[in-house]
C-alpha angles and dihedrals in degrees: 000000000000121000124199131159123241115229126209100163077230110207103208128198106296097010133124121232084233096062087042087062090038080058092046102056089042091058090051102039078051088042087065098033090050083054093254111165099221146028111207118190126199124217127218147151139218094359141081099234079098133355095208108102087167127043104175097054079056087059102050087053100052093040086068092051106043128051118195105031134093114241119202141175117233076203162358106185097228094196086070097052137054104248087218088060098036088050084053093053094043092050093048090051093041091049096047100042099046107247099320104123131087120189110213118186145194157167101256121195136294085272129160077253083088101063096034087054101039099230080111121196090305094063085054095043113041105355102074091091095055100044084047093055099038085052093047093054086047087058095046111026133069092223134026135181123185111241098170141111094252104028106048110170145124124276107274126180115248110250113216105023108225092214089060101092106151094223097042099245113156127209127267098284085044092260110140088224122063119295111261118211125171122204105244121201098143134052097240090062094050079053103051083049110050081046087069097028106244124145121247129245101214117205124242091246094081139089137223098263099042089053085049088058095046092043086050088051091045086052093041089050101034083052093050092045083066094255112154111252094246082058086057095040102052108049112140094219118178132217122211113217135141133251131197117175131214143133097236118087083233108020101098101040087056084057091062099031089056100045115020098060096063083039083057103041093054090043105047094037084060091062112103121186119227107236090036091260119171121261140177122217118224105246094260089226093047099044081047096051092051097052084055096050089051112042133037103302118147133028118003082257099060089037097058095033085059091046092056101047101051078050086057093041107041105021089232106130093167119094144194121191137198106220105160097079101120089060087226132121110219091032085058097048081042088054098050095045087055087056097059098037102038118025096029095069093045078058098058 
């Protein structure tokens, strides 16, 4: 069972975006010092549902200042990047920290991104195969032109090469190059990657069942695209979810309840599509309400008792945990430290 904090760089009601990355750091820099195994960053633009737009500037951050833990993106919105640029970036943090980044990627929404960015809706529609492709050859081959409809250049050499770590460590899935992970919410993206066999990152609004059925889909797909078994069987997904941590039944869930929705109804409220398309918000305390009934929200004992069984129901033994739920600074540092002294060892 691997443990890792989820990291939103959350702006709450009469916060600055300045004190939501202080908090970020914090939680990381905790994360390593309570024994967690990961770090995981988010990445988003124009809102304060997180206050992040580049992740993997975060983890480069974080790398330098941490020594044993993984640091990952979930996610870069590839839509938003040039895969050519985002694989440059991957290789240069996978290279200086030793092996320690994993890149994960994703679709993101029909945000006003789009248009700030100039991918535009099609990038978001119909172009995330082909910048995946094209950033996946940047990470394993020695020279890469780009032959799409989308990417159209010369053939260039990769430098640096990503499989060029001095020590010989490997990435997470013992690759020599970074861990690649894609946020998965549709059928047709589990399916794009288990094609190329790369785990999923699976989202905290899901439930158990519903990850089981993504992660039977992954192993249908990954086994039809010709991958050995051991390759199947042995994909390291991770599931997103939230933890809070406190001795009282109810204790925990009352700190969320009390907090995340007013964090959620500002955030998602922010969010603007990009062709004016309708769209309806989640109820922040239901959807509240929900994420505690699902994760590891209450005593050590619940919260380890949840974690393993998603990991017995789904097979997913990667996680991925919102701590920063109280908005506050010292609450959230309290909180990891709570995950690594007291539910880890109830996990061993």
């Amino acid at each position: 069972m691997r443990i890792g904090t989820f990291v939103l760089a959350a702006q709450f009601p009469g916060q600055g975006p300045g004190e939501a990355l202080h908090r970020a750091v914090r939680s990381a820099e905790a994360a390593e010092e309570s024994g967690l195994d990961s770090v995981w960053l988010a990445e988003h633009h124009f809102v304060p549902y997180g206050v992040c737009p580049s992740a993997t500037t975060l983890a480069a951050l974080l790398l330098g200042r941490t020594r044993r833990i993984r640091v990952g993106t979930a996610v870069s919105v590839l839509p938003n990047h040039h895969p050519v640029a985002l694989g440059e970036q991957a290789a240069l943090l996978h290279l200086t920290s030793g092996g320690r980044f994993s890149l994960g990627v994703g679709r993101g929404g029909p945000w006003v991104d789009l248009e700030v960015f100039g991918g535009g809706l099609d990038a978001y529609e119909n172009g995330f195969p082909e910048a995946l492709e094209l950033l996946l050859d940047w990470l394993r081959e020695p020279r890469v032109a780009g032959r799409g409809e989308r990417f159209g250049f010369r053939e260039v050499a990769v430098v640096p090469r990503a499989d060029e770590l001095l020590d010989g460590a490997a990435g997470a899935a013992g690759t020599s190059g970074p861990e690649v992970i894609v946020a998965c919410t549709s059928p047709k993206s589990v399916r794009l990657a288990a094609g190329r066999a790369l785990p999923m990152l699976l989202g905290m609004h899901c439930g158990d069942a519903e990850k089981a059925e993504m992660v039977a889909l992954w192993r249908t797909a990954a086994r039809e695209a010709g991958h050995p078994p051991e390759v199947v069987e042995g994909a390291a997904h991770v599931s997103a979810g939230v933890a809070q941590i406190a001795d009282g039944p109810g204790d925990a869930t009352e700190t969320l309840v009390k907090t995340m929705p007013g964090w959620l109804r500002q955030g998602l409220d922010a969010h603007v599509t990009v062709d004016a398309r309708h769209r309806v918000m989640r109820d922040p305390v239901a959807y509240t309400e929900l994420l505690c009934a699902l994760h590891p929200v209450g005593p050590p004992q619940l919260a380890a008792d949840r974690l393993a069984a998603t990991a017995e129901r789904t097979g997913i033994t990667r996680f991925a945990l919102l701590v920063e739920g109280s908005g506050d600074l010292a609450a959230t540092e309290e909180n990891v430290r709570r995950l690594g002294a007291d539910v880890l060892p109830l996990l061993t």
